[in-house]
N, C-alpha and C positions, 0 to 999 in steps of 0.2 A: 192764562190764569187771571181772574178778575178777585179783586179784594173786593166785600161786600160791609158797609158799616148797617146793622138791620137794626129796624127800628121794634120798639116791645108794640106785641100785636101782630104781626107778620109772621104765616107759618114760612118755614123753609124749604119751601116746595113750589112749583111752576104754576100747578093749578090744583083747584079746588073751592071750597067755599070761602069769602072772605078775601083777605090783602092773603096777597102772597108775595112772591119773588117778582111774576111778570111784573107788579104793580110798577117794580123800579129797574126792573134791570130788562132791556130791551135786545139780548145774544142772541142768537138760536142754537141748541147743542150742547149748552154747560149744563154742570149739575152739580150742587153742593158736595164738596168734602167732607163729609160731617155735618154735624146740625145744629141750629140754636132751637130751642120750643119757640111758643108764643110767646111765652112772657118774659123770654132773654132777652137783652141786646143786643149789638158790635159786632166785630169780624165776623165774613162768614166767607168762608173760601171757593171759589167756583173755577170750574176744569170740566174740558171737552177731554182731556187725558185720563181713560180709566184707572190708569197703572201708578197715576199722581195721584189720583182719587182713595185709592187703597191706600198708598205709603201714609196718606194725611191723616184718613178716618183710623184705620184698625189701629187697634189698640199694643198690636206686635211690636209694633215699631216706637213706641215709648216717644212720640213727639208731644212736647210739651205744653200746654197750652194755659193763657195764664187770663184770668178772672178778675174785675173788679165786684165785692159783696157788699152791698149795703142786709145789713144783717139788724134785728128786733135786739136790743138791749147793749149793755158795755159789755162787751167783749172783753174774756178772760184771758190771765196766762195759760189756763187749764185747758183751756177748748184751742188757744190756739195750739199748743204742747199736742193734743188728743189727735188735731187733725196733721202738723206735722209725722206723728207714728203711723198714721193709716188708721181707720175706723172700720168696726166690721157693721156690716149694713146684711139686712135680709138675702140678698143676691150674693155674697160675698165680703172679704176682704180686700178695703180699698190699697193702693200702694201709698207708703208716702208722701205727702203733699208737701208744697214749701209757703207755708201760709205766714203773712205778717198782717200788724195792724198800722193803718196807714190813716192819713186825713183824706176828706172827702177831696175829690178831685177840681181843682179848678177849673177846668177846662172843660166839665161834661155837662152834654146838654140838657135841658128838663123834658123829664118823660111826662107822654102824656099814654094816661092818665097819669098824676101823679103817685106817688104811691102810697098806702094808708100811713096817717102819723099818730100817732097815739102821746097826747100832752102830757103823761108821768113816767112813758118811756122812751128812753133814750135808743138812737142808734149808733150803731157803728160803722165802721169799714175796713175792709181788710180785701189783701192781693193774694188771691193765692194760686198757685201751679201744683197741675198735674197730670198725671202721662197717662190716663187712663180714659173713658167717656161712656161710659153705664148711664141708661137712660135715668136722667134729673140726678146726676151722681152728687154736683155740687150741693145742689137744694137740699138733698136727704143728709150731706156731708155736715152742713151745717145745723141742721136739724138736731141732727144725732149728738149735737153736743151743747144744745140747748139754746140755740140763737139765729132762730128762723131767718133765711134770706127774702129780702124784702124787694132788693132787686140784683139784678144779676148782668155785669156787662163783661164779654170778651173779649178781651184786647189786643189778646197776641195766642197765634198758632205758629211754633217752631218759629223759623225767622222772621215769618210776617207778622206785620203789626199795624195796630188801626190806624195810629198817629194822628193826623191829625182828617183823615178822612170825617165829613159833615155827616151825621144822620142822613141815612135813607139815599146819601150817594154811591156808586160804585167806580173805581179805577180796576185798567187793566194792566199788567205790570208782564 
């Protein structure tokens, strides 16, 4: 199992146009758990084990995975409430989520490119978890309740966690 901290801009995939995976991670044989887009951050989990590749990615198995949002405006009690209950979204009803509002992290790195700031609005941030992974589920989750993610890093899948793994390094555990 290799833990992957991914940097925004990096698809999750070996090859193709652009940064990808080989850019940093030199295995032969893994394949991501799951996915971050492009313009995610942090964990990404990688495995030569098909059978640990399913337990991680599908959605059956309710493994947890938890989000640091930097989100467009003050974030309310109402949208965090909204997303706690589950939001229904075009593709469906999402489950659940366990969302709080938190301070910016001290520990995290600056994204490059930064990310847009806008001088009369404010941001926020908030942690949240959920056991599901519909493609950009977060992004639409926060959307839907009226406070665009502006950036998006994942910190923790089930046990694992990024801690204090560097940008754009990877450990194998």
């Amino acid at each position: 199992m290799v833990l992957f901290n991914k940097p925004f801009g990096v698809l999750c995939q070996f090859s193709g146009k652009g940064k990808n995976l080989s850019n940093y991670i030199d295995i032969k044989n893994i394949y991501p758990a799951g996915r971050l887009d492009k313009d995610s951050e942090g964990l990404v989990l990688l495995t030569d084990d098909g059978k640990l590749q399913h337990q991680i990615s599908h959605p059956k198995f309710d493994k947890e995975k938890t989000y640091l949002l930097q989100v467009e405006g003050k974030i309310t009690d109402k949208a965090i409430t909204q997303l706690c209950q589950g939001i229904t979204l075009k593709d469906g009803r999402t489950k659940p989520a366990k969302a709080s509002v938190i301070q910016q992290p001290d520990w995290l790195w600056h994204r490059n490119p930064p990310i847009r700031i806008r001088q009369n609005i404010p941001t926020s941030w908030i942690e949240l978890k959920i056991t599901e992974g519909k493609n950009r589920q977060v992004r639409r989750m926060s959307a839907h309740v009226g406070f665009p993610t502006l950036r998006l890093i994942r910190i923790g899948i089930g046990k694992f966690q990024l801690k204090q793994l560097k940008l754009g390094d990877y450990e194998r555990i």
